[in-house]
C-alpha positions as CSV (number, residue, x, y, z in Angstrom):
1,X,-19.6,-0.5,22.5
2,X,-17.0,1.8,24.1
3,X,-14.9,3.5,21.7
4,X,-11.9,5.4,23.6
5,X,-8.9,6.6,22.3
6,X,-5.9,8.1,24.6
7,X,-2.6,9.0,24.6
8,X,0.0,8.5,27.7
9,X,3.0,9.4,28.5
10,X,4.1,6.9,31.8
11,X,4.3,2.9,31.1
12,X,2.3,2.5,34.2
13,X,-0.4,4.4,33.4
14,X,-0.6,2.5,29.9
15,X,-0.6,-1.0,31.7
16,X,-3.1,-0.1,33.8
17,X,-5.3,1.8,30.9
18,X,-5.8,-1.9,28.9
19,X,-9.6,-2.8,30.5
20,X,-10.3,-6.3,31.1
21,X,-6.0,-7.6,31.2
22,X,-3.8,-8.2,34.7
23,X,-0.7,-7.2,33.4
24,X,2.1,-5.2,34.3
25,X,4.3,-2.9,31.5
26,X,8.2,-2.3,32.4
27,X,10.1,0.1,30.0
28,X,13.3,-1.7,29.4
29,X,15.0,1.2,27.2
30,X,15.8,4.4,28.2
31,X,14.2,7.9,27.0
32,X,10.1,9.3,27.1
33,X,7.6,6.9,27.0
34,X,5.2,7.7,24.5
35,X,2.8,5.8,23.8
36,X,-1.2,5.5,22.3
37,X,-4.2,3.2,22.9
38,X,-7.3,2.1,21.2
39,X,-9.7,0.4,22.7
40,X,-13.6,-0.5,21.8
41,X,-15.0,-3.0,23.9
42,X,-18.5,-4.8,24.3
43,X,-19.0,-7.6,27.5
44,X,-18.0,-10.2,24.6
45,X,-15.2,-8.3,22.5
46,X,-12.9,-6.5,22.9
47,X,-10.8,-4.4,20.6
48,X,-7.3,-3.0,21.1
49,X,-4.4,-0.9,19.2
50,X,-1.3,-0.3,21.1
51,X,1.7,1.6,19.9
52,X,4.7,2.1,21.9
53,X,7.6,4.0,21.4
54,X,10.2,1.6,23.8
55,X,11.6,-1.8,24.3
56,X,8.7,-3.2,26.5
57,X,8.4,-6.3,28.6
58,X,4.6,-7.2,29.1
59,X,3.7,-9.9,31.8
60,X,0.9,-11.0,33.3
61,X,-2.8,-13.4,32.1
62,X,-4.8,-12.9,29.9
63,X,-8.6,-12.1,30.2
64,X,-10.5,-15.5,32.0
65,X,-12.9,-17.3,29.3
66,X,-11.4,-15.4,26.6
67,X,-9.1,-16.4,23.6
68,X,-7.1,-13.4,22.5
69,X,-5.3,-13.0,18.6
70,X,-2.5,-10.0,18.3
71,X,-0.9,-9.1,14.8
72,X,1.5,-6.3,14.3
73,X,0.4,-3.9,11.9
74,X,2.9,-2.1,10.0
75,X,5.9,-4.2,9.8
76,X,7.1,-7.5,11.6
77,X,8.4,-7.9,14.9
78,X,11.5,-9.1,16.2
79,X,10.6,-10.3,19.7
80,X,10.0,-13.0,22.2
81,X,6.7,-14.3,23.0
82,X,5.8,-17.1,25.4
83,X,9.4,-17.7,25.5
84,X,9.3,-18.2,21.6
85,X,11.3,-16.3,19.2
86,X,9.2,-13.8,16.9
87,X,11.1,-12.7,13.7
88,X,9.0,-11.5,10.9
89,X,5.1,-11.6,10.7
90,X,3.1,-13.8,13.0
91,X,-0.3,-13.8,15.1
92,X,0.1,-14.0,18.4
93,X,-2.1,-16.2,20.9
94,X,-3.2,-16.6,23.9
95,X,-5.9,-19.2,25.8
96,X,-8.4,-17.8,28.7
97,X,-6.4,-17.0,31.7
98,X,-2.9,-17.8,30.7
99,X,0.1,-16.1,32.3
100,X,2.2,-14.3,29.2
101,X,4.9,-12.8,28.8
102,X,6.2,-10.4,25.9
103,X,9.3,-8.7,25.0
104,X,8.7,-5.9,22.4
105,X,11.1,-4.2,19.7
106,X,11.9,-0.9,20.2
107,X,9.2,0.2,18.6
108,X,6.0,-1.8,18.1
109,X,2.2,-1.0,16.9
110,X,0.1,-3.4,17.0
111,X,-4.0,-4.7,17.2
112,X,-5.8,-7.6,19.1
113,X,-8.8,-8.9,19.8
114,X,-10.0,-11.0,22.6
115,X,-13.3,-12.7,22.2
116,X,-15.1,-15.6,24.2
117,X,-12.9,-19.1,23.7
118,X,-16.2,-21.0,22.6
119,X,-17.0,-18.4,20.2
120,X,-13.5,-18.2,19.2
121,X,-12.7,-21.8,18.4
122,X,-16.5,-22.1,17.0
123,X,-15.8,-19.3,14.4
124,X,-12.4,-20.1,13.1
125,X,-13.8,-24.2,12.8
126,X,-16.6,-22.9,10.8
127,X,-15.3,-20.1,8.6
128,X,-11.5,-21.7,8.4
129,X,-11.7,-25.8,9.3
130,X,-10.5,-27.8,12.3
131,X,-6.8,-27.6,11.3
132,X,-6.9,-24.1,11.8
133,X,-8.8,-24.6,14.9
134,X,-5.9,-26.3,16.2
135,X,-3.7,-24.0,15.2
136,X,-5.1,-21.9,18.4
137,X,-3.5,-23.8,20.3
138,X,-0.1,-22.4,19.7
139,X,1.1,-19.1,20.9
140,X,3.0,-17.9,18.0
141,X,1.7,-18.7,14.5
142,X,3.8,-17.0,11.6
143,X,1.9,-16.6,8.0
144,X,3.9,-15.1,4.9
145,X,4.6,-11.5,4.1
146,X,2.6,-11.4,1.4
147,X,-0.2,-12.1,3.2
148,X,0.8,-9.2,5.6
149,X,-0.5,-6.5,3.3
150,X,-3.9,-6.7,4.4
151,X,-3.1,-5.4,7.1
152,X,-1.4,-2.1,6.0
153,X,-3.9,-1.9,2.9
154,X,-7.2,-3.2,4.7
155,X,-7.0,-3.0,7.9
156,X,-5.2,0.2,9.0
157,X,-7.1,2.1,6.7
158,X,-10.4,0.8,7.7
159,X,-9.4,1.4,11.9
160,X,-8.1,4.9,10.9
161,X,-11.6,5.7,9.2
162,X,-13.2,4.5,12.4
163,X,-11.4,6.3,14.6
164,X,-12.3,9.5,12.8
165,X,-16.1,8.5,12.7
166,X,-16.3,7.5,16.5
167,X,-19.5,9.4,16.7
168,X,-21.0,6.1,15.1
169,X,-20.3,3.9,18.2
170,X,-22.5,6.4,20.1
171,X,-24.9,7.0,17.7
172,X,-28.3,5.0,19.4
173,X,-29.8,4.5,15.8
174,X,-26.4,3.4,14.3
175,X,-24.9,1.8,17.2
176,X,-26.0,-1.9,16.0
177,X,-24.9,-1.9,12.5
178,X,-21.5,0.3,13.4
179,X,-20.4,-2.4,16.0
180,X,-20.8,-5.4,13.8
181,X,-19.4,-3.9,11.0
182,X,-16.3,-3.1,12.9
183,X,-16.1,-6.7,15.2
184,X,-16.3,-8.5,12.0
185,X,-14.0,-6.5,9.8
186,X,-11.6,-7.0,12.4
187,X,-11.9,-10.4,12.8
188,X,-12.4,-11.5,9.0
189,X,-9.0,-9.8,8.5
190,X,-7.6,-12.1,10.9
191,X,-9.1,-15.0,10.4
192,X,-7.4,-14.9,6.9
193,X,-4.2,-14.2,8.5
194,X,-4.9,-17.6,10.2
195,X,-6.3,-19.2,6.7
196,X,-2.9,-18.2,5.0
197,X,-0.3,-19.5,8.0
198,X,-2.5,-23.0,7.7
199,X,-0.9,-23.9,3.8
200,X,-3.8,-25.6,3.4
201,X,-4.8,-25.9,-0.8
202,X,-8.0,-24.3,-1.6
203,X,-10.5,-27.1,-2.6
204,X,-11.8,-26.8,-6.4
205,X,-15.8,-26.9,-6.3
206,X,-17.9,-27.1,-9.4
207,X,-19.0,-23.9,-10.9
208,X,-22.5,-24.9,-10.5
209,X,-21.9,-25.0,-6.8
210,X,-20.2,-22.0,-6.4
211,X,-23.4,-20.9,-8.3
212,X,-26.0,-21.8,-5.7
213,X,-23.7,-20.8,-2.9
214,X,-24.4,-17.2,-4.2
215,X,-27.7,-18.6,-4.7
216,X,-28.4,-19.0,-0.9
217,X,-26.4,-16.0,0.0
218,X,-28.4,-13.6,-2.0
219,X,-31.7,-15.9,-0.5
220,X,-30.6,-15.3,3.2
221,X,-30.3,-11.1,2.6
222,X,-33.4,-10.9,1.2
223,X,-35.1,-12.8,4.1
224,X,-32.8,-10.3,6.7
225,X,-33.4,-7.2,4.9
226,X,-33.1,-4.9,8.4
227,X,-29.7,-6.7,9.1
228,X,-27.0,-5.6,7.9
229,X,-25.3,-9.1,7.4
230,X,-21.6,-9.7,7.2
231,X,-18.9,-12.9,5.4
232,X,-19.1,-14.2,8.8
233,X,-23.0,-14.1,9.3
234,X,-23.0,-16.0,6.0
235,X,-20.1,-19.1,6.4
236,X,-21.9,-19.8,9.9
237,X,-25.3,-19.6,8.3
238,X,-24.1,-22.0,5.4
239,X,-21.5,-23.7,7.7
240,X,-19.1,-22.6,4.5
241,X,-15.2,-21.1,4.8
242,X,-14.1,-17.8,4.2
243,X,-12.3,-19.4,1.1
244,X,-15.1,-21.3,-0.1
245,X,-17.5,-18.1,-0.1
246,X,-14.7,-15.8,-1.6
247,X,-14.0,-18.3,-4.3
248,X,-17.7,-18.5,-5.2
249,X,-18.5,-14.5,-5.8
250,X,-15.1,-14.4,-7.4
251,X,-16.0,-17.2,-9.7
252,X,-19.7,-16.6,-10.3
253,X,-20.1,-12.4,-9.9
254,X,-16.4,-11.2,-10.0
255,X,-16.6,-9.6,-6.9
256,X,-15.8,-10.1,-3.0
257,X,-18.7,-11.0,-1.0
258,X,-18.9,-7.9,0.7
259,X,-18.9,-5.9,-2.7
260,X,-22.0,-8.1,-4.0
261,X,-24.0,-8.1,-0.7
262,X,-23.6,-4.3,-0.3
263,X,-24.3,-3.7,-3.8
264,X,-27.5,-6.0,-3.8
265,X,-29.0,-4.1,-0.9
266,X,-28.0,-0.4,-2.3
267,X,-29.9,-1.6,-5.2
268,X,-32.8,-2.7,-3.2
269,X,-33.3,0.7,-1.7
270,X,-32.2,2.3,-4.5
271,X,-35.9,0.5,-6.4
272,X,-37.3,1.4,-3.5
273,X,-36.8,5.3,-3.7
274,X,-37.5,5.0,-7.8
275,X,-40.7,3.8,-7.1
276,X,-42.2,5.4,-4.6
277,X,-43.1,9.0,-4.0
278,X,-41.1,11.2,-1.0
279,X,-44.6,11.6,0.8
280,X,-44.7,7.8,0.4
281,X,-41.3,6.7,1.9
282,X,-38.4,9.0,3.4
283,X,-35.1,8.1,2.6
284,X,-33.6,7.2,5.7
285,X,-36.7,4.9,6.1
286,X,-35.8,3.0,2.9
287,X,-32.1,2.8,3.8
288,X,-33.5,1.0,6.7
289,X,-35.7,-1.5,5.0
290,X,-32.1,-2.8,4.3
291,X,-29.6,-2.6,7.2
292,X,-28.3,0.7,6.5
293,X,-28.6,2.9,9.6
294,X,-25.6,4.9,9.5
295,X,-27.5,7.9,6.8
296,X,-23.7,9.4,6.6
297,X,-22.7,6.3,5.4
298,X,-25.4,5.2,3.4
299,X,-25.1,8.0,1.2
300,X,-20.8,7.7,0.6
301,X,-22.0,4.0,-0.8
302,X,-25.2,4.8,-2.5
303,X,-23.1,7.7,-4.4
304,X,-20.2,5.6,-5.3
305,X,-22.5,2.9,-6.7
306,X,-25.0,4.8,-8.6
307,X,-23.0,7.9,-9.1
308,X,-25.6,10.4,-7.0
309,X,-26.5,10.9,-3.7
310,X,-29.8,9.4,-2.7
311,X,-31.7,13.0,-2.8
312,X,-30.8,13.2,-6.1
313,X,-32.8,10.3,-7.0
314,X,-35.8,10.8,-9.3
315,X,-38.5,10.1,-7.0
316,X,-42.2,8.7,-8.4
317,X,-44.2,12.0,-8.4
């Protein structure tokens, strides 16, 4: 995946730097143009973080075959999109090849993703339910503030630290594992921005089937020990919701999904280096074994868990 990050100083050049988008950028207010862009792309997604520093007006269509999701990040917008108003916190939507148009704040920062429609209206049926499928049909769907603080307490955090570690997206051995940890951070984030502007109610299950949901989940991983599987590997394989897995490693472990899965595979390699020898197994090799290619990585996790890095692990002698 192509990670670039770049900094312009002309709304021209910043229409024309968003790959894969016909669009055109006017600046409507008047002072520098400053603006910055994040982009990490694959041939089916593509990532991007735009933050301008001037009233913008953005026209033109949307990537063909692709369904594209857009959230500000920091704080709501005032706005028009698709000629409808935006006041407060929405997503914002668009189908494969539609004409848009978009007229910014002042000042707006915000991150998107474009993926394949299939896949798009496939995952969010899956992970969410058909009402929210439906949902992405409308251009502007708001969801409550509350909600919003994902963003500023997840998400931005989690695109910062990737920014700073872009030597992962280039790394051959990690490249696999880095990408699909990123595309589906990204997307579970706002997928349960989606999940929240529903209003659906959760569905009570029985604690025994919350049970054997972890069950099946901790059953997959151990048959995929070399992939490094993510929530949304997990509701597709089990044709679950988000919700629905959430609620059953809240209710059964006390812990998010992703904080049981990791946890179960950094103990897996963490029996793996107590019993066997260095000669016998390396450490990067063991990591491996269980989806962790990233050895930088790797090691923050294994330390926080265990409380030592993985070469301070008592080895069999």
């Amino acid at each position: 995946m192509d990670f670039r990050v770049s900094a312009l100083a002309d709304v021209h050049d910043h229409s024309l730097a968003v790959s894969g988008w016909e669009q055109v950028y006017r600046q409507m207010t008047p002072g520098r143009y400053e603006s910055r862009l994040v982009q990490a792309s694959s041939s089916e997604f593509h990532f991007f973080r735009e933050q301008t520093n001037r009233r913008v007006v953005q026209a033109g269509v949307s990537p063909a075959g692709f369904a594209s999701l857009a959230v500000p990040l920091y704080a709501p917008v005032v706005g028009t999109f698709q000629g409808q108003k935006v006041d407060g916190y929405a997503l914002m939507q668009l189908g494969p090849g539609e004409e848009f148009r978009f007229y910014t704040p002042e000042a707006m920062h915000y991150v998107g993703v474009s993926l394949p429609a299939e896949t798009m209206f496939e995952l969010v049926a899956v992970t969410i339910g058909e009402e929210a499928a439906r949902q992405l049909r409308r251009n502007v769907v708001p969801f409550p503030a509350e909600a919003a603080q994902v963003l500023r307490l997840r998400l931005a955090p989690f695109l910062d630290a990737s920014e700073r570690d872009r030597a992962a997206f280039a790394d051959a051995a990690a490249h696999g594992a880095s990408v699909k940890r990123f595309q589906d951070e990204v997307l579970s984030v706002l997928l349960g921005l989606l999940e929240s502007a529903t209003g659906l109610p959760s569905r009570d299950l029985t604690h025994a089937t919350y049970s054997d949901i972890v069950k099946r989940c901790e059953r997959i991983t151990e048959d995929n020990t070399e992939e490094s599987l993510t929530v949304l590997d997990l509701c597709r394989m089990l044709r679950c919701s988000r919700r629905t897995l959430q609620t059953s490693f809240q209710r059964v472990a006390n812990v998010t999904p992703v904080e049981y899965l990791r946890s179960l595979r950094l103990n897996a390699v963490h029996r793996l280096l107590r019993s066997t020898s260095a000669d016998e197994l390396l450490i990067g090799d063991a990591a491996a074994r269980w989806g962790f290619t990233h050895l930088s990585y790797f090691a923050r996790e294994y330390r926080d868990l265990f409380g030592e890095l993985p070469s301070q692990t008592v080895r069999k002698s």
